[in-house]
C-alpha positions as CSV (number, residue, x, y, z in Angstrom):
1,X,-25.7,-77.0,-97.7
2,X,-23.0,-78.3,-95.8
3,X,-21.5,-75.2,-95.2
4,X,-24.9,-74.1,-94.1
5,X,-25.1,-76.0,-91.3
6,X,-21.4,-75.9,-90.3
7,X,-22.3,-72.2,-89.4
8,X,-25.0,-73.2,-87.5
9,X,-22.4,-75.7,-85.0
10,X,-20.6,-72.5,-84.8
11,X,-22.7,-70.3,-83.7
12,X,-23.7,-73.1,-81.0
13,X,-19.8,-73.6,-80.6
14,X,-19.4,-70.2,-79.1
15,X,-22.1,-70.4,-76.5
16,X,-19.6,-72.2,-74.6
17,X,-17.7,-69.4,-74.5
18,X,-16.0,-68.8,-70.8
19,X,-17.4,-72.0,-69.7
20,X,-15.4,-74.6,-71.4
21,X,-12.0,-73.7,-71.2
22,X,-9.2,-75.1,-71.6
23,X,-11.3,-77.4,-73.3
24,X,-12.4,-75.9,-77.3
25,X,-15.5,-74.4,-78.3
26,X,-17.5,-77.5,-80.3
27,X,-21.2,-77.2,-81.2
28,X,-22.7,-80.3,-82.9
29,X,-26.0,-80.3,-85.4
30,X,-27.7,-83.4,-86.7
31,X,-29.4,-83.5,-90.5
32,X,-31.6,-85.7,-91.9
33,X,-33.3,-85.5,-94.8
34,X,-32.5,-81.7,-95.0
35,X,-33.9,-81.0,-91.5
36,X,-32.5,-80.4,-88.0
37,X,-33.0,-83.4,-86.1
38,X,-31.0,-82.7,-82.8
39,X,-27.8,-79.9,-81.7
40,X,-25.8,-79.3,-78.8
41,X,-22.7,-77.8,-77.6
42,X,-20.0,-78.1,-75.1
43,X,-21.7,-76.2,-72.4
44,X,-19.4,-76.3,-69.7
45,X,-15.9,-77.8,-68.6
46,X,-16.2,-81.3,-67.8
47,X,-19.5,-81.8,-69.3
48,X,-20.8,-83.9,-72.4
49,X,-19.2,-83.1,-75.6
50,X,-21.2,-81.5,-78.2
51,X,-21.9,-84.5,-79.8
52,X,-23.1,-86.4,-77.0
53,X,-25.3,-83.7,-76.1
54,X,-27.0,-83.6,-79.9
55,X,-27.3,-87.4,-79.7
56,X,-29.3,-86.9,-76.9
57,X,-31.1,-84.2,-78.4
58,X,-32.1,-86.1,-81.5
59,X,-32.8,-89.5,-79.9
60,X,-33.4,-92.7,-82.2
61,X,-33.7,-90.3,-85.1
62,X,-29.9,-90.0,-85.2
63,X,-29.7,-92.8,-87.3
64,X,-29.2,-92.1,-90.6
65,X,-28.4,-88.9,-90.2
66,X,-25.0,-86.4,-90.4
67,X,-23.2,-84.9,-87.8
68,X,-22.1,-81.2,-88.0
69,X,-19.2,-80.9,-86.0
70,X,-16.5,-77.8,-86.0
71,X,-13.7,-79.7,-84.1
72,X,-12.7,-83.6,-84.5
73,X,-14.8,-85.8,-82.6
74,X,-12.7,-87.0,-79.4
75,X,-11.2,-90.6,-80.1
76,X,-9.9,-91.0,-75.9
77,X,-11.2,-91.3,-72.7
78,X,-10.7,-88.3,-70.4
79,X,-13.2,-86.9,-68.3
80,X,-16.3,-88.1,-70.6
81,X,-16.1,-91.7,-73.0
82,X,-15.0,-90.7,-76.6
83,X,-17.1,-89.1,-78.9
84,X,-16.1,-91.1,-81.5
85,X,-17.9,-94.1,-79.7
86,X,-21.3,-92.5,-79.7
87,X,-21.7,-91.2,-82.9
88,X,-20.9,-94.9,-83.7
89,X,-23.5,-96.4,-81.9
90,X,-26.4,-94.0,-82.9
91,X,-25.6,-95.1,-86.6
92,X,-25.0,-91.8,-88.4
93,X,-24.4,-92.0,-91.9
94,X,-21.9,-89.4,-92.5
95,X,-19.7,-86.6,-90.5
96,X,-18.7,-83.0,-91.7
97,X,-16.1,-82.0,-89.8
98,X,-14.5,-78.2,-89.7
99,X,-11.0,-79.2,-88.6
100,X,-8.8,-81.7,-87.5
101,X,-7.9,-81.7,-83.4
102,X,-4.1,-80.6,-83.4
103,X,-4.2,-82.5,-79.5
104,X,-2.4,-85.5,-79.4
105,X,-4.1,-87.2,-76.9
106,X,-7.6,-86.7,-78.4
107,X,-6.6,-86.7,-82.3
108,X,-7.6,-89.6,-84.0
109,X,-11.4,-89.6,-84.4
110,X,-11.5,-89.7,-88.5
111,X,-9.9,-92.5,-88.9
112,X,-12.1,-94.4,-86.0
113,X,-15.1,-93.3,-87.8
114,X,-13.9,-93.8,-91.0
115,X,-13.0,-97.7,-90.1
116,X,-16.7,-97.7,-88.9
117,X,-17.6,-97.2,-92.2
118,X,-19.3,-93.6,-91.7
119,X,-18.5,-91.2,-94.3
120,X,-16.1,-88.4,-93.4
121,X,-16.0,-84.7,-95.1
122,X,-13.6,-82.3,-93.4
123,X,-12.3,-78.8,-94.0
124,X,-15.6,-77.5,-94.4
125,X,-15.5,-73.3,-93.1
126,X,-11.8,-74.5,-91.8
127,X,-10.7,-71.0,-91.3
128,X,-13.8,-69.9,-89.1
129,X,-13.1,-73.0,-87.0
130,X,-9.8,-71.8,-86.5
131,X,-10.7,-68.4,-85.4
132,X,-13.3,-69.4,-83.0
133,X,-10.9,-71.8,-81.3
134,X,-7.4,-69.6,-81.5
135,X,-7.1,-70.0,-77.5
136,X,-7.4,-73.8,-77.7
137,X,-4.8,-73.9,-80.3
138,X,-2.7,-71.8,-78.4
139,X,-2.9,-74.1,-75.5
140,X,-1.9,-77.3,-77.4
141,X,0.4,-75.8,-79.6
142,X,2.5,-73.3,-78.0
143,X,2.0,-75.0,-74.3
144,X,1.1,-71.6,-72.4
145,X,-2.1,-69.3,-71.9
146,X,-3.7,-67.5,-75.2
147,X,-3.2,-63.9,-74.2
148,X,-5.7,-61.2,-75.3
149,X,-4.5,-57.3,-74.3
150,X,-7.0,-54.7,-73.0
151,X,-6.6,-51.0,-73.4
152,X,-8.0,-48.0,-72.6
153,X,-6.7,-44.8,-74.0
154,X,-7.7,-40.9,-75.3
155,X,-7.2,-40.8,-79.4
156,X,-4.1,-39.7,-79.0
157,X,-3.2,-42.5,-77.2
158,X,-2.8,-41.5,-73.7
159,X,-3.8,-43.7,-70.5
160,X,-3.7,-41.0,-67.9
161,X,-3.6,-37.0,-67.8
162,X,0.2,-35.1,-67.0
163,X,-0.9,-35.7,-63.0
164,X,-1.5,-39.1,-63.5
165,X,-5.1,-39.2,-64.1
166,X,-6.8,-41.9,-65.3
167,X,-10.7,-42.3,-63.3
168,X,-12.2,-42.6,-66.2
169,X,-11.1,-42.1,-69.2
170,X,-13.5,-44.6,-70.9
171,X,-17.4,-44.4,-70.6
172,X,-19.1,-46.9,-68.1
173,X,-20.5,-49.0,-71.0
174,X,-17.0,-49.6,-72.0
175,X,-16.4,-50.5,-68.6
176,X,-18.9,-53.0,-68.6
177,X,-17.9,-54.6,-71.6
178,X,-14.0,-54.9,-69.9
179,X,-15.7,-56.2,-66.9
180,X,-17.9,-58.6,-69.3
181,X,-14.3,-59.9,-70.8
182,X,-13.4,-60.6,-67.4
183,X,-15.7,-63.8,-66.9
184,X,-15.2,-65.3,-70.2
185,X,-11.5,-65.7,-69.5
186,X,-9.6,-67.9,-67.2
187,X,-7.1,-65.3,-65.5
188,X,-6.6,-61.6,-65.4
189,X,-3.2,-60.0,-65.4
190,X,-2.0,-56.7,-64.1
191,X,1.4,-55.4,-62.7
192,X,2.0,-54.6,-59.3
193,X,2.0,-50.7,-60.0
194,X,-1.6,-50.3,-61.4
195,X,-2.5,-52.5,-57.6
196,X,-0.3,-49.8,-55.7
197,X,-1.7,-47.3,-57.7
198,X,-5.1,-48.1,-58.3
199,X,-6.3,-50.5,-55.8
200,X,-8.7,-52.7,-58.2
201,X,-10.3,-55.8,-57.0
202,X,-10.1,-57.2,-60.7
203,X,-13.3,-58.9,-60.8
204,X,-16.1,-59.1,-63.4
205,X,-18.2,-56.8,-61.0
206,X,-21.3,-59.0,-61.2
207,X,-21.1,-60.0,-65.2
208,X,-20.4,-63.5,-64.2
209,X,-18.2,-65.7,-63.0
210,X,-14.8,-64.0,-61.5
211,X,-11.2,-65.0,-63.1
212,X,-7.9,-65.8,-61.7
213,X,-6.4,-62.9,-60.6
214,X,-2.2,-62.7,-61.7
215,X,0.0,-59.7,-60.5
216,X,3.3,-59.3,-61.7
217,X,5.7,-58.4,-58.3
218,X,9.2,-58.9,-59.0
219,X,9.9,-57.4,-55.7
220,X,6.6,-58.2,-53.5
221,X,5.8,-55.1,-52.5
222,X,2.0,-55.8,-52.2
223,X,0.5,-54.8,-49.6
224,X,-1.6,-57.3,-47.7
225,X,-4.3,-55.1,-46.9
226,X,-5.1,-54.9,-50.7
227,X,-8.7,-55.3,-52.6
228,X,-7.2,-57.7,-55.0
229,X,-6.4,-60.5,-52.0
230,X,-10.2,-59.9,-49.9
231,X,-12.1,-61.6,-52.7
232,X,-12.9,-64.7,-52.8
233,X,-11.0,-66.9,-55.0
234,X,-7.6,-67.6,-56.2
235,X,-4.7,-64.6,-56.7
236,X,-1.7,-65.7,-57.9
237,X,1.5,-63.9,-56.9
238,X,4.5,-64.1,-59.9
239,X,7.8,-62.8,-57.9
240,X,11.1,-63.0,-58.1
241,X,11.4,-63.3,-54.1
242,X,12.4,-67.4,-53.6
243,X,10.3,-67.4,-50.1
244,X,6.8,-65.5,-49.8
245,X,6.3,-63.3,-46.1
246,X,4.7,-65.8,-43.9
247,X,1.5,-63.0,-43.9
248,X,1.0,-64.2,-47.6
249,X,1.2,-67.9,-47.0
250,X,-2.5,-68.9,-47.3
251,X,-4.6,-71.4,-49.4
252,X,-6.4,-68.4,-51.9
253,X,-3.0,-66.9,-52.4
254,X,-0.9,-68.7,-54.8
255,X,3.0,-67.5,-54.7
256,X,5.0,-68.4,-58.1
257,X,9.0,-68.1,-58.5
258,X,9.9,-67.2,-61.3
259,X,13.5,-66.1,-62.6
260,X,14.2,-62.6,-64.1
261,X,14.9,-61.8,-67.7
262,X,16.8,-58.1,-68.1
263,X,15.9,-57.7,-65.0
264,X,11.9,-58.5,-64.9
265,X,10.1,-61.5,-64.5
266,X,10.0,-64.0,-67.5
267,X,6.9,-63.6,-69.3
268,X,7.6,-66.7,-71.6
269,X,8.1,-68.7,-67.9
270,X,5.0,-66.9,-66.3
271,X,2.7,-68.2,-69.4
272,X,4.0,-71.5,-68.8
273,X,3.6,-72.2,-65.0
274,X,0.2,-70.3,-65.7
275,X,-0.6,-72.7,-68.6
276,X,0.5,-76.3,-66.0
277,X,-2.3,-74.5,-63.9
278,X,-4.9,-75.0,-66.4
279,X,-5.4,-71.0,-67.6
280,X,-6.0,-71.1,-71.3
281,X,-7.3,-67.5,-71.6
282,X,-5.1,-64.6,-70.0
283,X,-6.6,-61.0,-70.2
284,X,-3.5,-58.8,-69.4
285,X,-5.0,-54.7,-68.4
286,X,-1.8,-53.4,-68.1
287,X,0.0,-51.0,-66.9
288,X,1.7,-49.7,-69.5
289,X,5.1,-51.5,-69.0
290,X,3.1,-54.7,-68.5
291,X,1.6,-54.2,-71.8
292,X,4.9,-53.1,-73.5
293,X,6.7,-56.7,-71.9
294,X,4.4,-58.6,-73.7
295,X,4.1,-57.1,-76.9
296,X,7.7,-56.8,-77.4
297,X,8.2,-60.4,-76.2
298,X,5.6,-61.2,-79.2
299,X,3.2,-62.6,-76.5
300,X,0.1,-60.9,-77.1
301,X,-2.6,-62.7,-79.2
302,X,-5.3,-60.0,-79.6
303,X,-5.6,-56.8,-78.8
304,X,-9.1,-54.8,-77.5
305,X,-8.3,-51.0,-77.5
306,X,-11.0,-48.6,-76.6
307,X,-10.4,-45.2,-77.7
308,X,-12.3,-42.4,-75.6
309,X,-13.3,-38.9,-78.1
310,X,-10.9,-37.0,-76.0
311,X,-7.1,-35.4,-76.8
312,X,-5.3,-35.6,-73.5
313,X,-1.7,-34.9,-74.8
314,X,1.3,-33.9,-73.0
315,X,4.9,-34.7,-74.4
316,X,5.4,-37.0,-71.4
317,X,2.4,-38.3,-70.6
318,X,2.1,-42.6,-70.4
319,X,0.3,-44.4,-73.6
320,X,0.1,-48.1,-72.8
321,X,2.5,-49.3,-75.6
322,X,6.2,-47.3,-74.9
323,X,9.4,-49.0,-75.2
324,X,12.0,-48.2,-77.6
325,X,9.4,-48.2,-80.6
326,X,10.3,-49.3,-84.1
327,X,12.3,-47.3,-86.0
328,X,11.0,-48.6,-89.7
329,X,6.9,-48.3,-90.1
330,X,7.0,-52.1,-92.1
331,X,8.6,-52.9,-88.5
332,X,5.8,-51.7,-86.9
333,X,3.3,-54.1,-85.4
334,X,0.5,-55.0,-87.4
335,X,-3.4,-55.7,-86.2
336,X,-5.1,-58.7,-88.5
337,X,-8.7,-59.9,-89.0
338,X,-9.1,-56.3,-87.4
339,X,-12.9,-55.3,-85.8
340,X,-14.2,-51.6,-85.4
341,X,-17.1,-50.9,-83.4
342,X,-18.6,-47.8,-80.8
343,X,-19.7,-48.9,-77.4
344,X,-21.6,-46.1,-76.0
345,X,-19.3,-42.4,-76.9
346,X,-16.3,-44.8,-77.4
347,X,-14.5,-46.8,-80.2
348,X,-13.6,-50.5,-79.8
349,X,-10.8,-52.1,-81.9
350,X,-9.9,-55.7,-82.2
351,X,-7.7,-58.1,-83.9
352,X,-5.5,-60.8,-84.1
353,X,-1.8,-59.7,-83.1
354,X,0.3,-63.3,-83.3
């Protein structure tokens, strides 16, 4: 049963989902007696922990009971009192726990409750705890932004027509369900050509809450009269210009130097000054030399492709991966723990790139 009930602190896990970040996923369940007695989940970024929230939920019946948790309990003090602590004092009898908290600064909550004398079970659905939390893990253990790539092509893999095209070449449900991505991440990215070209305001268009929006402008060339810079909120600027125009010097408009690799910006240097802002989740739209940079630099976690049921072709015609390609198929790179599903006329594919 224990695996059971793990599922269920999953499932609770990933209602925290664009709420919590850069904090994990966690959801918490309390059994006694083979019955739920209490459950909660990390709701929202500096709010109880999923355990505290269950305790609450279950009351004085906690005692006795286990603890369902899919991440190690917090053993620190940051901006709630360990978690450790509180399963402690409602006098659980034993914890099943998913997977062990790579974080150095929070780490150490089996042994606290093991010295407590509470009885400690761990790897229990480790994998599916790992895969809900791949952005967290990115974050502590790589030290920049989990990035998840959005595309939008024909079958054939085209982005735009031979003019240059491109309104729309998804349906709007598929739109909706970009524009739903949009406020369950903590930044969107985009390079400064699809803003010149397309004028987008890169918002979740009333789904939820709006991201961070991040445009790539080695030579700022955006214009100040753009959509993206009239909403509310923060834009950050990534250039290679050492001193913004004074026109672009205002609070909502951040402006980040960074130094040029061949010639563009330094992804691997843009992910980290992102990540010492506190974006754990980047969803990069493109264009498609955006989306080539990061794929080649091996910085793209996921990938979300729709393909429209059209044939655009057109021997020069954009797709949104280009480059020089790889010249051996086993070279060619590979989509894991891959997804397939329609979304009104269109086809969605996911999976795991890094």
């Amino acid at each position: 049963m224990d695996a059971y009930w793990m599922l269920q602190a999953l499932k609770l896990a990933r209602r925290g989902l664009g709420r919590v970040s850069p904090n994990p996923m966690v959801g918490c369940v309390l059994v006694k007696k083979g019955k739920k007695i209490g459950e909660g989940y990390h709701s929202f970024f500096g709010g109880p922990h999923a355990e505290v929230a269950a305790l609450k939920n279950a009351g004085t019946a906690a005692r006795g009971s286990t603890a369902y948790v899919n991440l190690e309990p917090c053993n620190h003090w940051g901006k709630t009192p360990p978690c450790t602590q509180s399963l402690i004092r409602s006098g659980i009898r034993r914890a099943v726990i998913a997977m062990r908290d790579p974080n150095p600064i929070a780490k150490g909550g089996i042994p606290t409750l093991l010295s407590s004398g509470i009885q400690v079970r761990t790897g229990i659905l480790e994998l599916e705890a790992r895969q809900l939390n791949r952005p967290y893990l990115t974050n502590i253990l790589q030290k920049r932004p989990y990035v998840i790539l959005k595309a939008a092509s024909s079958l054939d893999g085209k982005i735009s027509t031979a003019s240059g095209k491109s309104k729309w070449i998804t349906s709007a449900k598929a739109r909706a369900a970009g524009h739903k991505w949009r406020s369950e991440v903590d930044a969107i990215l985009v390079g400064i050509n699809t803003i010149i070209k397309d004028d987008p305001s890169l918002t979740s268009h009333g789904q939820g809450r709006d991201p961070i929006r991040v445009i790539l402008d080695t030579h700022f060339k955006i214009s100040s009269h753009a959509k993206v810079l009239k909403n509310t909120g923060t834009t950050v600027i990534a250039t290679a210009l050492k001193l913004a125009p004074p026109r672009f010097r205002k609070e909502e408009v951040h402006v980040l130097h960074v130094p040029r690799k061949n010639g563009e910006l330094d992804l691997r240097q843009v992910l980290k000054e992102l990540a010492r802002m506190g974006i754990g989740t980047l969803l990069v739209e493109g264009g498609a030399s955006v989306h080539t940079s990061f794929l080649q630099e091996d910085l793209a976690d996921e990938a979300r492709i729709f393909l429209a049921p059209k044939l655009i072709g057109g021997e020069k015609t954009k797709t949104f991966f280009e480059g020089s390609g790889a010249q051996q198929l086993d070279k060619a790179l590979h989509l894991k723990n891959m997804e397939v599903k329609t979304i009104g006329p269109d086809i969605l594919v996911c999976g795991h790139l890094n």
